[in-house]
Backbone as JSON, one array per atom type, in Angstrom:
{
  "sequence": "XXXXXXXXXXXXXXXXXXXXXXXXXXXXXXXXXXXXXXXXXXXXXXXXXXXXXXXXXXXXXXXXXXXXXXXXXXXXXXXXXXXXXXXXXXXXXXXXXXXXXXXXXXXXXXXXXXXXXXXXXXXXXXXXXXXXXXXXXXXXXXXXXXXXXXXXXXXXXXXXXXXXXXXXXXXXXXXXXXXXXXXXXXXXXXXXXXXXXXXXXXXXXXXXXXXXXXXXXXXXXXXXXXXXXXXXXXXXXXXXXXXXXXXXXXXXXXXXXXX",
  "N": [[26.31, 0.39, -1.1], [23.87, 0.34, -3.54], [20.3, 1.42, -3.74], [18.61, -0.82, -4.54], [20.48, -2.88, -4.44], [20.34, -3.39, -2.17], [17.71, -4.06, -1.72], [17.91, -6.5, -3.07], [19.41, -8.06, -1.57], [17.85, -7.98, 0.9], [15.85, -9.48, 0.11], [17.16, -11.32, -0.66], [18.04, -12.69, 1.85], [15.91, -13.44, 3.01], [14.88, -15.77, 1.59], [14.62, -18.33, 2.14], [13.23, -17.91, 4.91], [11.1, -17.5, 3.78], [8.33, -18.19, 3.28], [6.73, -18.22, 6.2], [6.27, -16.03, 7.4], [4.59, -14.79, 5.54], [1.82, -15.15, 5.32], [-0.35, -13.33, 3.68], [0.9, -12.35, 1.47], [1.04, -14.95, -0.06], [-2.31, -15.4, -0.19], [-2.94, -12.17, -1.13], [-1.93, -13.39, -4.22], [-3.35, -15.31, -5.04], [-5.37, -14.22, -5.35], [-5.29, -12.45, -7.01], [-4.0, -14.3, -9.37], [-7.19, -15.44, -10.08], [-8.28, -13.18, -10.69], [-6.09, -12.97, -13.14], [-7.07, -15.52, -14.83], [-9.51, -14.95, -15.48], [-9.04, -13.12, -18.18], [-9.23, -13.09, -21.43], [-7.11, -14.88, -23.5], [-4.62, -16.39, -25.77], [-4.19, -19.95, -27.02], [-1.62, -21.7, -25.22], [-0.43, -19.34, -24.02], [2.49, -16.72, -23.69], [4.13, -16.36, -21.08], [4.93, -13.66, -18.73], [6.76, -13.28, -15.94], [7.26, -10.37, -12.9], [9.26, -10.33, -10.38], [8.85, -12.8, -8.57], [9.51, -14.13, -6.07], [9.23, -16.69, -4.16], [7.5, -18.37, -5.33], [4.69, -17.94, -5.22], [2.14, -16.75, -6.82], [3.23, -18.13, -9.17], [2.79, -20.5, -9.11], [-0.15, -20.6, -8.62], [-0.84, -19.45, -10.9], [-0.06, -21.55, -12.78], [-1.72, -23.79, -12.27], [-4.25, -22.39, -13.22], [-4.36, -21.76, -15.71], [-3.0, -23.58, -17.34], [-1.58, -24.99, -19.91], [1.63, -23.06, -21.01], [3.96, -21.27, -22.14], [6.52, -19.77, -19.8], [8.84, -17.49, -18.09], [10.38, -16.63, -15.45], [11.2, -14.47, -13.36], [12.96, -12.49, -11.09], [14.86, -10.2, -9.0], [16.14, -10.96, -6.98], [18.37, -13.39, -6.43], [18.61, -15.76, -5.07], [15.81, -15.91, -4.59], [15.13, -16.45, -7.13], [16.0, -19.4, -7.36], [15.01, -20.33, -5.21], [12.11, -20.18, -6.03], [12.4, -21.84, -8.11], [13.33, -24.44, -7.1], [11.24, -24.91, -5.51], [8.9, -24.97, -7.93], [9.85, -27.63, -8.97], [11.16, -27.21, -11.29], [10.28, -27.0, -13.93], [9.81, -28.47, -17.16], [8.84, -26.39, -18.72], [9.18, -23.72, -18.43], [11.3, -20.94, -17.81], [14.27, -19.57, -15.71], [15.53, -16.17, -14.65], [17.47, -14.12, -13.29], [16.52, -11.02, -12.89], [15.94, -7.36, -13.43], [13.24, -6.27, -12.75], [12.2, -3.5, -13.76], [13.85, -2.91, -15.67], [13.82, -4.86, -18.25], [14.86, -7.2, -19.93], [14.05, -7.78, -22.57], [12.65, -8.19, -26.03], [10.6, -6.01, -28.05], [6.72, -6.71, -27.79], [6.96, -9.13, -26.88], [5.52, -11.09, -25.34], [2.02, -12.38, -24.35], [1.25, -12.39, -21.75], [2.1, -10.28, -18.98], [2.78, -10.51, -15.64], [2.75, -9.61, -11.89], [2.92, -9.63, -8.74], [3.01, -8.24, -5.4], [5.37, -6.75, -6.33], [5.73, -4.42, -7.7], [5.8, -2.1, -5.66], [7.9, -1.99, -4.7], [9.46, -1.13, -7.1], [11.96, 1.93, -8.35], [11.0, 4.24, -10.27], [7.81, 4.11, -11.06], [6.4, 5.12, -13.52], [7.72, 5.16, -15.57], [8.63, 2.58, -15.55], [6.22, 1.11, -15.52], [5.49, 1.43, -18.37], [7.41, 0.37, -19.79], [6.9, -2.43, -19.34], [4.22, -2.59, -20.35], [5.3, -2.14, -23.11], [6.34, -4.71, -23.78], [4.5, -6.38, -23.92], [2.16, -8.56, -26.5], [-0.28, -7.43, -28.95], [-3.09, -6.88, -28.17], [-2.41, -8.22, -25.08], [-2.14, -8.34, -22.4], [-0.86, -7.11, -18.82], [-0.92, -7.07, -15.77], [-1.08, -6.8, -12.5], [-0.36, -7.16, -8.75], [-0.64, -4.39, -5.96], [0.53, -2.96, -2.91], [-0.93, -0.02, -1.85], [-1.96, 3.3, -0.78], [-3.45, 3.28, 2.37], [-1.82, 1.12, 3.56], [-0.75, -0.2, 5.97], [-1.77, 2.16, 7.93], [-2.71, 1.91, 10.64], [0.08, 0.95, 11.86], [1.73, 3.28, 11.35], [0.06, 5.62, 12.25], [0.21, 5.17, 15.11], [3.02, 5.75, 15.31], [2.78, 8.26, 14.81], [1.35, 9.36, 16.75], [2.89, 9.65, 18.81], [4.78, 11.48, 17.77], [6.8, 10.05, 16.37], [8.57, 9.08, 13.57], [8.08, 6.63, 10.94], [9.56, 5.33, 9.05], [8.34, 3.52, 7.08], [7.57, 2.86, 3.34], [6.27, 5.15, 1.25], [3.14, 4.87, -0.07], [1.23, 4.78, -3.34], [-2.21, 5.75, -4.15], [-4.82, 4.07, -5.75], [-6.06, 5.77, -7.52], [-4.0, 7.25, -8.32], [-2.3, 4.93, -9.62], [-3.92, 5.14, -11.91], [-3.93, 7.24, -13.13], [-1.52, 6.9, -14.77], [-1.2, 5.11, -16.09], [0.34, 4.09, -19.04], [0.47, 5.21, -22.97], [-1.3, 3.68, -25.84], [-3.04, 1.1, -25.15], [-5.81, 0.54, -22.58], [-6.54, 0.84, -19.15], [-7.1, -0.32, -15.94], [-7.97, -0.18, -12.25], [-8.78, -1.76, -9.49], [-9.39, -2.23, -6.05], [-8.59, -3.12, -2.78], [-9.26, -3.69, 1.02], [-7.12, -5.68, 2.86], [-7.58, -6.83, 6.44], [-5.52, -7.73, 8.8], [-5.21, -9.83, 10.72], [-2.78, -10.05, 13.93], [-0.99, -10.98, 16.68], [0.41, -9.3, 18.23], [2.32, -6.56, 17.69], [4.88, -7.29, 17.7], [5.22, -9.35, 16.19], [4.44, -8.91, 13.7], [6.22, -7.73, 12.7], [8.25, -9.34, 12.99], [7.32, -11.17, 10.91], [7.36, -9.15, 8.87], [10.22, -9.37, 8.62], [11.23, -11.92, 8.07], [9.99, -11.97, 5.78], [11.79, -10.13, 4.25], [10.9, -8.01, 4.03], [11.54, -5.52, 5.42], [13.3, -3.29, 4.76], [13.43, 0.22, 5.15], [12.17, 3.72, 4.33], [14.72, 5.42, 2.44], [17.32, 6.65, 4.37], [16.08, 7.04, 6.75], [16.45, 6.3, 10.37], [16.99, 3.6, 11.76], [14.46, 3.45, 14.79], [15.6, 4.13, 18.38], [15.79, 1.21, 20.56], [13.89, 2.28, 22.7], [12.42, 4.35, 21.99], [10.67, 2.43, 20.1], [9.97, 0.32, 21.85], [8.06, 2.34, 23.47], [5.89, 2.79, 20.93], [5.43, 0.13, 20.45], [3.37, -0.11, 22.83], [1.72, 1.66, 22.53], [0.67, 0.86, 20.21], [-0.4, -1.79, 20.45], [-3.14, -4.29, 21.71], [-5.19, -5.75, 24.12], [-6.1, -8.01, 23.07], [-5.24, -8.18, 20.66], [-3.5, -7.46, 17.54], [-4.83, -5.18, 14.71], [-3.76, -5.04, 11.39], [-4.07, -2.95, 8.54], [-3.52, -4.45, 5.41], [-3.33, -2.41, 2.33], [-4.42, -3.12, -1.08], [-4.1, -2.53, -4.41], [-4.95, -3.25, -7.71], [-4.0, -4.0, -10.75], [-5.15, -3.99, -14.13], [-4.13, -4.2, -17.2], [-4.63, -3.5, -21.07], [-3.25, -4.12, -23.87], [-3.77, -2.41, -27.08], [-5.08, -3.79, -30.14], [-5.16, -6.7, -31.5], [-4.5, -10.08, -31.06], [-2.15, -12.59, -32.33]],
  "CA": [[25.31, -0.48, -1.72], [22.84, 0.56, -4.08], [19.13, 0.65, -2.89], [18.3, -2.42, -5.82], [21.04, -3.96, -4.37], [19.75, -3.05, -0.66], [16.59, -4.85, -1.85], [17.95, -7.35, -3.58], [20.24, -8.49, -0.89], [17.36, -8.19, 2.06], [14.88, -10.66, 0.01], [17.73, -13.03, -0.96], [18.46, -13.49, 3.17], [14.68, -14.11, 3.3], [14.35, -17.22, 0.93], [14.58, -19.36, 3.62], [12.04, -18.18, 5.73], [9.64, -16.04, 3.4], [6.66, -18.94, 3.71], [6.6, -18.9, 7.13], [5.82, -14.96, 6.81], [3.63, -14.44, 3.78], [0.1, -15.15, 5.07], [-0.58, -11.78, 2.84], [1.23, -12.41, 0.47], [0.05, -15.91, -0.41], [-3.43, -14.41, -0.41], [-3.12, -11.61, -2.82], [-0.97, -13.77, -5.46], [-4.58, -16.12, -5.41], [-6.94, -13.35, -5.89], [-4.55, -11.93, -8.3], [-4.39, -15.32, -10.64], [-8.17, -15.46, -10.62], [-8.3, -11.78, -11.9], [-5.47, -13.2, -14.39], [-7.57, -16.9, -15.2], [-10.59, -14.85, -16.48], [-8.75, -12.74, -18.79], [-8.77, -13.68, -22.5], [-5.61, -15.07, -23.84], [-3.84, -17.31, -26.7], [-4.08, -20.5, -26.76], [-0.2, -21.31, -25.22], [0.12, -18.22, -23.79], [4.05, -16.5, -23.48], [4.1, -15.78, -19.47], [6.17, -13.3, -18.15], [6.43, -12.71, -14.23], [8.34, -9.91, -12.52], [9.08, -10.5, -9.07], [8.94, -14.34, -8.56], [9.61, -14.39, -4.71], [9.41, -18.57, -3.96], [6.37, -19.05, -6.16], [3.1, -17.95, -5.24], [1.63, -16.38, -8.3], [3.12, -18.92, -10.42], [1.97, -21.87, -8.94], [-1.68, -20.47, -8.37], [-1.18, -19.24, -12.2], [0.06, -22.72, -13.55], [-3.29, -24.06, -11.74], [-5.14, -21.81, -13.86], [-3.85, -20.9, -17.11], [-3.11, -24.82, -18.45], [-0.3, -24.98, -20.7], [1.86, -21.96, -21.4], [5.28, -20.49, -21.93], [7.09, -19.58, -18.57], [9.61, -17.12, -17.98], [9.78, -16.78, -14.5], [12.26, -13.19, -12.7], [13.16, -11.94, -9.86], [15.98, -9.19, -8.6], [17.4, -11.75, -5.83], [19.18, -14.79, -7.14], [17.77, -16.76, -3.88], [14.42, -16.38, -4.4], [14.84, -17.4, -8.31], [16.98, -20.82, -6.97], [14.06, -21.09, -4.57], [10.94, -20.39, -7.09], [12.6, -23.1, -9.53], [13.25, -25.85, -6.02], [9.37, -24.65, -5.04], [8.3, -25.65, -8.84], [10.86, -28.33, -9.85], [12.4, -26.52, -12.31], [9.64, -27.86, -15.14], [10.46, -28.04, -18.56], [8.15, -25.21, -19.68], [9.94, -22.57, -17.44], [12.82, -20.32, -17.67], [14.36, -18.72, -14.38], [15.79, -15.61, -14.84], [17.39, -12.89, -12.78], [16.61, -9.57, -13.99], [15.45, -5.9, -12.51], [11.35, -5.65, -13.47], [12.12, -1.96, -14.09], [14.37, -2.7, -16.87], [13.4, -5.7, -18.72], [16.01, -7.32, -21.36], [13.12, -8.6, -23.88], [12.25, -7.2, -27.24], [8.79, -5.09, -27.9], [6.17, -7.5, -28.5], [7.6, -10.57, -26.52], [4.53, -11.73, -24.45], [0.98, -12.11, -24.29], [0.62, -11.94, -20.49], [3.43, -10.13, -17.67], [2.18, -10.49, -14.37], [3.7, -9.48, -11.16], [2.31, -9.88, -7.42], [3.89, -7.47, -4.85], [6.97, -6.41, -6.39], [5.57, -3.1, -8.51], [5.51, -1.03, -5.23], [9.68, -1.69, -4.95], [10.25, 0.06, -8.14], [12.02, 3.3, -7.44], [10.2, 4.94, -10.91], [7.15, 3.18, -12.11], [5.99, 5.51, -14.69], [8.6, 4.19, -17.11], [9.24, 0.58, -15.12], [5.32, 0.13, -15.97], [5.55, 1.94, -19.98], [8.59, -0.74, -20.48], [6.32, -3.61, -19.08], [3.55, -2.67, -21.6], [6.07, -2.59, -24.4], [6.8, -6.26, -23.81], [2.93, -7.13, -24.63], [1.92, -8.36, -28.2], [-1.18, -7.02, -29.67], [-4.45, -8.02, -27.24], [-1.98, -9.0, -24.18], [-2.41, -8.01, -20.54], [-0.03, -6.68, -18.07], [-1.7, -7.78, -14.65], [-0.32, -6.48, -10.91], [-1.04, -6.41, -7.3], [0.76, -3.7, -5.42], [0.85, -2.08, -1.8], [-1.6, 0.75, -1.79], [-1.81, 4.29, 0.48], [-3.84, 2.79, 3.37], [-1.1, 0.24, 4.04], [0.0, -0.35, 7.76], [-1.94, 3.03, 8.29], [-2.22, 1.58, 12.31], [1.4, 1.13, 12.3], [2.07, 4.65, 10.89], [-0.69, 6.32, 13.48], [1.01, 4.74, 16.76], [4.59, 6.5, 15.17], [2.51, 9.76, 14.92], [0.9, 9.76, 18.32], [4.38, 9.65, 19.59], [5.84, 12.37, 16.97], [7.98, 9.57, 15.75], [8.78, 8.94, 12.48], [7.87, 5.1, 11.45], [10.11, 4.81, 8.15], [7.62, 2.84, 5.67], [7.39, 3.8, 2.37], [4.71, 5.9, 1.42], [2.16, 3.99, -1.58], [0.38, 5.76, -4.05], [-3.8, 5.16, -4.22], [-5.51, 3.58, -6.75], [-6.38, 7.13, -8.02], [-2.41, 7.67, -8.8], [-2.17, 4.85, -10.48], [-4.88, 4.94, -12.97], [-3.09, 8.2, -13.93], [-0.36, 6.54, -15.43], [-0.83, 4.39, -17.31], [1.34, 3.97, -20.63], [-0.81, 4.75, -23.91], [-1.29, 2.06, -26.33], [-4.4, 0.46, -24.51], [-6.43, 0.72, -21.77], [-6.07, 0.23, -17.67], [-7.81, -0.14, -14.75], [-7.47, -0.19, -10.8], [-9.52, -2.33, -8.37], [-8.9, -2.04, -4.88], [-9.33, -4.12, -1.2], [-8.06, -3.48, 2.46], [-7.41, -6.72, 3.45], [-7.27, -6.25, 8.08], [-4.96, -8.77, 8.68], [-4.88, -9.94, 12.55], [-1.71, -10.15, 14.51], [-1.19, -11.31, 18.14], [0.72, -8.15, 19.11], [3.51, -5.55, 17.22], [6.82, -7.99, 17.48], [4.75, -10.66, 15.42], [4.21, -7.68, 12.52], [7.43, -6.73, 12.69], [8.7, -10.52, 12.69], [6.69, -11.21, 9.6], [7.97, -8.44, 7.92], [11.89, -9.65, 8.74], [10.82, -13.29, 7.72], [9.98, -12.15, 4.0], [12.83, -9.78, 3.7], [10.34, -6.59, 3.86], [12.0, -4.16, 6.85], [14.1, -2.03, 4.44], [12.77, 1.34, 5.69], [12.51, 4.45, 2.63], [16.64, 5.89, 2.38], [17.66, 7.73, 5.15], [15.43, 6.51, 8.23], [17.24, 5.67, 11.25], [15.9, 2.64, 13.01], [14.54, 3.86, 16.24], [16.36, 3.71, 19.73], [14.83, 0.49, 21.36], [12.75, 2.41, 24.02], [11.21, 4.4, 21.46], [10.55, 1.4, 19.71], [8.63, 0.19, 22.88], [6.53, 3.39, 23.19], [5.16, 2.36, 19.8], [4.4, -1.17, 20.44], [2.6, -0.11, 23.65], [0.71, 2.47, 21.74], [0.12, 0.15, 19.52], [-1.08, -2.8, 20.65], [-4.23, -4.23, 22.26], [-4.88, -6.77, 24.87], [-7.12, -8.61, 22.14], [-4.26, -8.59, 19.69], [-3.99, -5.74, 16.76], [-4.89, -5.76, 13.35], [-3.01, -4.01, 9.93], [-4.53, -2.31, 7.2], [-3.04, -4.45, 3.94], [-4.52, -2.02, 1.42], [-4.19, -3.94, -2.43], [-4.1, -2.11, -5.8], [-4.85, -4.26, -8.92], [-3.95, -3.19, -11.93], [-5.17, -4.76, -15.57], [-3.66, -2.96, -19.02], [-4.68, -4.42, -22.37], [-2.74, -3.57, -24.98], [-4.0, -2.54, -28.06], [-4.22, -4.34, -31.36], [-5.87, -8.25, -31.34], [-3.43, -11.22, -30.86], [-2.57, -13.56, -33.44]],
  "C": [[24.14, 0.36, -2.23], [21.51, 0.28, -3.46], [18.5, -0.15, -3.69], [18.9, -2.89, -4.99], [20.52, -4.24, -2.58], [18.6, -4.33, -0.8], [16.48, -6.32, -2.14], [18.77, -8.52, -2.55], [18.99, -8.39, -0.01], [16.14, -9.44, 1.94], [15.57, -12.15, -0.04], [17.99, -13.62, 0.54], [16.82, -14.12, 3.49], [14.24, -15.31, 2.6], [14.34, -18.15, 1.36], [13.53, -19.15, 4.23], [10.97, -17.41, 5.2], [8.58, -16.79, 4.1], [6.31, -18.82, 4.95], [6.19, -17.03, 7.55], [4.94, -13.98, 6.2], [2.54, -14.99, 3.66], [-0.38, -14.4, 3.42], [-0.26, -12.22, 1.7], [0.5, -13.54, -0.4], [-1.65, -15.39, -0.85], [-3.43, -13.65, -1.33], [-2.64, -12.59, -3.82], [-2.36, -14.7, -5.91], [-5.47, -15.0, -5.73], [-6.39, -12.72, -7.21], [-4.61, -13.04, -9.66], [-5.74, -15.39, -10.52], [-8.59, -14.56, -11.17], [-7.35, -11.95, -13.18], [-6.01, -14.21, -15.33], [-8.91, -15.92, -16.1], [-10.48, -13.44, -17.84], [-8.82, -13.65, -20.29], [-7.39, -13.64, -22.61], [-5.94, -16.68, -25.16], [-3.83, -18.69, -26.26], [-1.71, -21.32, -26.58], [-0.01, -20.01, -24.63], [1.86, -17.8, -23.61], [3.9, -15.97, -22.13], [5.27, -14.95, -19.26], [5.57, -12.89, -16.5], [8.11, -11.81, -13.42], [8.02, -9.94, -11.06], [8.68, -11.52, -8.53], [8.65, -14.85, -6.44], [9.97, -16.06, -4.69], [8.36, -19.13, -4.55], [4.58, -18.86, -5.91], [2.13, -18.18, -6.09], [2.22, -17.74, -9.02], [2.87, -19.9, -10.16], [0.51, -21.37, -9.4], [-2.0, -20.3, -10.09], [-1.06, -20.7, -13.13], [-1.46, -23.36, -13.24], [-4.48, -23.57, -12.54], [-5.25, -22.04, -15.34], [-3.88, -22.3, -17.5], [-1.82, -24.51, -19.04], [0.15, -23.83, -21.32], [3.36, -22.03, -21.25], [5.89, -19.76, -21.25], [8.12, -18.92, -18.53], [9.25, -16.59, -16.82], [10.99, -15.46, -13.69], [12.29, -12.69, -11.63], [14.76, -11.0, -9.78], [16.76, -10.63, -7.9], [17.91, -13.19, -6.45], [19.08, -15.73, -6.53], [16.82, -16.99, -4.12], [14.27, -17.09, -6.01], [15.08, -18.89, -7.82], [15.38, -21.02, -5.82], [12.62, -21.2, -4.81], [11.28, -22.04, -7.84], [12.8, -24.49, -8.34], [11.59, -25.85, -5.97], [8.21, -25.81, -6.45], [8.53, -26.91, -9.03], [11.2, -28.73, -10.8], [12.02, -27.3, -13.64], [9.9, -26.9, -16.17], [10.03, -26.9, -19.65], [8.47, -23.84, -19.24], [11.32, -22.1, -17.66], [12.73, -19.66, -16.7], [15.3, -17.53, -14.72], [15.83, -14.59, -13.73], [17.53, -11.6, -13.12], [15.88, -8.62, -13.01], [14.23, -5.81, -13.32], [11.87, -4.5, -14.43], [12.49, -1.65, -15.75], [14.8, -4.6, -17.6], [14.25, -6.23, -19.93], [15.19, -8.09, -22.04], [13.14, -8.04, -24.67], [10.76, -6.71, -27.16], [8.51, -6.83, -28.14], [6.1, -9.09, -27.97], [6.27, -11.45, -25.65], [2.97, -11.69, -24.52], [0.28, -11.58, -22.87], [2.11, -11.09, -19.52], [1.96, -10.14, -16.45], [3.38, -10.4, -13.14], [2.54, -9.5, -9.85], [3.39, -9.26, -6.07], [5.16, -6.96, -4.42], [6.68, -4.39, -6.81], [5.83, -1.97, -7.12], [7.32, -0.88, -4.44], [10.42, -0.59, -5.69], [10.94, 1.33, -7.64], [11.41, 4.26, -8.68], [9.05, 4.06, -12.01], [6.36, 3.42, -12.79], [6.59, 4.72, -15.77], [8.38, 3.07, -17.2], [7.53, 0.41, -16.07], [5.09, 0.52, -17.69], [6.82, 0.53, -20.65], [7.82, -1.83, -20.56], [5.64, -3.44, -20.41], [3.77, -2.48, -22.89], [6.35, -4.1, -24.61], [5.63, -6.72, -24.34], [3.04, -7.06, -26.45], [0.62, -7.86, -27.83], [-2.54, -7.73, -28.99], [-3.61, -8.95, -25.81], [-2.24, -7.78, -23.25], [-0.87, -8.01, -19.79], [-1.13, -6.87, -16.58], [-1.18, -7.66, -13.4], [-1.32, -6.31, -10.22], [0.41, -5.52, -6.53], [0.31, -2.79, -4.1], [0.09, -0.64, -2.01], [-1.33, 2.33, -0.64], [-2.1, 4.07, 1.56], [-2.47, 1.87, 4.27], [-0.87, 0.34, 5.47], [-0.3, 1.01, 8.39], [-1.96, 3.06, 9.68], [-1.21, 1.73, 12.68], [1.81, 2.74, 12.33], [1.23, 5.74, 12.11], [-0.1, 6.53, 14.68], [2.38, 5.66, 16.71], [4.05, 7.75, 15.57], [1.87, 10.17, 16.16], [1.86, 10.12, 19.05], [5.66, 11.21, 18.88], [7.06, 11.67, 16.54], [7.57, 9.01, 14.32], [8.75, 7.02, 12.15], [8.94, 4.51, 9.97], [9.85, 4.06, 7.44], [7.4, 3.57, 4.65], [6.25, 4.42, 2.37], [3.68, 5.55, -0.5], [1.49, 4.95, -2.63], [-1.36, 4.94, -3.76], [-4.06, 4.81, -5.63], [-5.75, 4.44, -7.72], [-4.86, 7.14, -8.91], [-2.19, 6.78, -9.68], [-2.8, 4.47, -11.86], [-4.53, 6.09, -13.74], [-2.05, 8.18, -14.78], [-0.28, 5.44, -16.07], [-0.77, 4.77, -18.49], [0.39, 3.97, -21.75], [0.05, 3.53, -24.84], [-1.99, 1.4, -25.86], [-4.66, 1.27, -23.3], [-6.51, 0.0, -20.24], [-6.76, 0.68, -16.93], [-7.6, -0.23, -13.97], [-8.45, -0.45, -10.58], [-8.63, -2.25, -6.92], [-9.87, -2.92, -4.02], [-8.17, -4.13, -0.49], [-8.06, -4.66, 2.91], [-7.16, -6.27, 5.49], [-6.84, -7.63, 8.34], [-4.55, -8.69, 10.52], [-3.31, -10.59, 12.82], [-1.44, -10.34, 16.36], [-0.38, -9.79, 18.87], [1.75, -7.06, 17.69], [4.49, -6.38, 16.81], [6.05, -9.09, 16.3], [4.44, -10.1, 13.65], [5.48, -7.93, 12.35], [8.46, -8.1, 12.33], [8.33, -11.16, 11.3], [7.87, -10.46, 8.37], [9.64, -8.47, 7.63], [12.08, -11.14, 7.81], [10.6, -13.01, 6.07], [11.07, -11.03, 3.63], [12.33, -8.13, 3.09], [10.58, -5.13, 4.78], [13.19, -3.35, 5.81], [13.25, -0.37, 4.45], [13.15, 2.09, 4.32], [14.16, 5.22, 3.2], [16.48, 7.38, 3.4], [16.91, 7.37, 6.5], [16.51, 5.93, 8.84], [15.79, 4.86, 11.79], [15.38, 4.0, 14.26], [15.35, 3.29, 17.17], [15.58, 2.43, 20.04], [13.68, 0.85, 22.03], [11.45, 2.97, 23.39], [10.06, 3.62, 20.7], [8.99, 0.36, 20.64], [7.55, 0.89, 23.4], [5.4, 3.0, 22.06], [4.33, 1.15, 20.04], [3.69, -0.99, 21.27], [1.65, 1.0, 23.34], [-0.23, 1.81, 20.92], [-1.14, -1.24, 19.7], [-2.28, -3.18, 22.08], [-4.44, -5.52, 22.89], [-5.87, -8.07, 23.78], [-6.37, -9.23, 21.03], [-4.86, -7.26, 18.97], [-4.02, -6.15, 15.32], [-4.12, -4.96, 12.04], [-3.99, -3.81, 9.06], [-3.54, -2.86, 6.1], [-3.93, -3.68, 2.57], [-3.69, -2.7, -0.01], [-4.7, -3.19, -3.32], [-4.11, -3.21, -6.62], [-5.05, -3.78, -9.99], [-4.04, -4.22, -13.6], [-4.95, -3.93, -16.65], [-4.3, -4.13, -19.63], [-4.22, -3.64, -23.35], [-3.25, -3.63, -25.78], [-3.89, -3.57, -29.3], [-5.56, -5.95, -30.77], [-4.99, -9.37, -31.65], [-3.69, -12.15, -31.91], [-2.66, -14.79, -33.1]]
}
């Protein structure tokens, strides 16, 4: 199995229980559509969204935005079938399963893409995000939140106190990706750590099974159990323990002025 299909297969067993999960998530996908609501745009806008999950972003964005043109994507073929139950499957929407990275539109096709914590999946998102900002017309926005360097830096600490290895990916900073962006307009990075409380380790770790986020980077072995329990007792605090979600937000505007 491919690691797409790795990915694509560990979110589709989660479409069932993402919500129950996805404090976090929920959360960014709202701060994210109000950084997308005070963007200029077309009246009608053409929406594109990569990485759909069960609907966050595009509810919070329908809420905003008013009447627009909906094309709505995801890798897993669950979470589209459970975005379009979530919405019900309105007539201004197309569901579509497709790979972000590699986008089957023509140049030019959209005024807005937006995505809400899929970009830090990609496995190269120099190109994945140069393709995105080919899809923009002339005065459109490209608009992400994505998984930062800070991330689960607690979790990652407790592995290294122990000399064990904790198998999360490793994020770029805000810094990294303001370096890359695609010419043809202009892009920015905002950043925020959200400290997201947790009653202990297994309730992290349950979360992260619940949205279909425990694929470790290629090649990590789980840990043994015991070491497993070194960690959480490293980890955790009779108070309860908290995570470092650090959040990248990224706005392009493409060149040019929309017709």
């Amino acid at each position: 199995m491919s690691r797409k299909e790795a990915i694509s297969a560990a979110f589709g067993a989660a479409a069932a229980t993402y919500g129950a999960g996805a404090d976090v998530q929920r959360a960014v996908a709202v701060r994210l559509a109000d950084r997308v609501a005070a963007l200029p745009r077309p009246a009608r806008p053409r929406v594109l969204e990569i990485g759909c999950g069960t609907g966050f972003l595009t509810q919070a964005l329908r809420e905003r935005l008013g009447a627009a043109a909906w094309t709505v994507t995801d890798l897993s073929p669950a979470m589209v079938e459970q975005c379009r139950a979530t919405l019900g499957d309105p007539a201004d929407t197309r569901f579509l399963v497709m790979d972000g990275e590699r986008p089957t539109f023509p140049s030019a096709s959209f005024d807005l893409v937006v995505s809400s914590l899929a970009v830090q999946w990609f496995e190269d998102p120099v190109p994945a995000l140069a393709r995105l900002v080919d899809l923009l017309r002339p005065g459109g926005h490209l608009a992400f939140a994505t998984l930062a360097a800070d991330s689960f830096i607690e979790w990652r600490l407790a592995h290294a106190e122990l000399g064990l290895e904790d198998g999360m990916p490793r994020y770029g900073s805000a810094h990294d990706i303001q370096q890359v962006w695609p010419p043809g307009g202009r892009g920015q990075v905002d950043e925020e750590r959200l400290s997201w409380p947790y009653p202990n380790g297994r309730v992290f770790l349950q979360d992260l099974k619940r949205i279909g986020a425990r694929l470790p980077v290629p090649g990590h072995r789980p840990l043994p159990a015991g070491a497993l329990r070194r960690v959480l007792r490293a980890f955790e605090r009779p108070e309860g323990v908290t995570l470092t979600w650090h959040i990248a937000y990224g706005l392009f505007r493409r060149e040019g002025v929309s017709a």
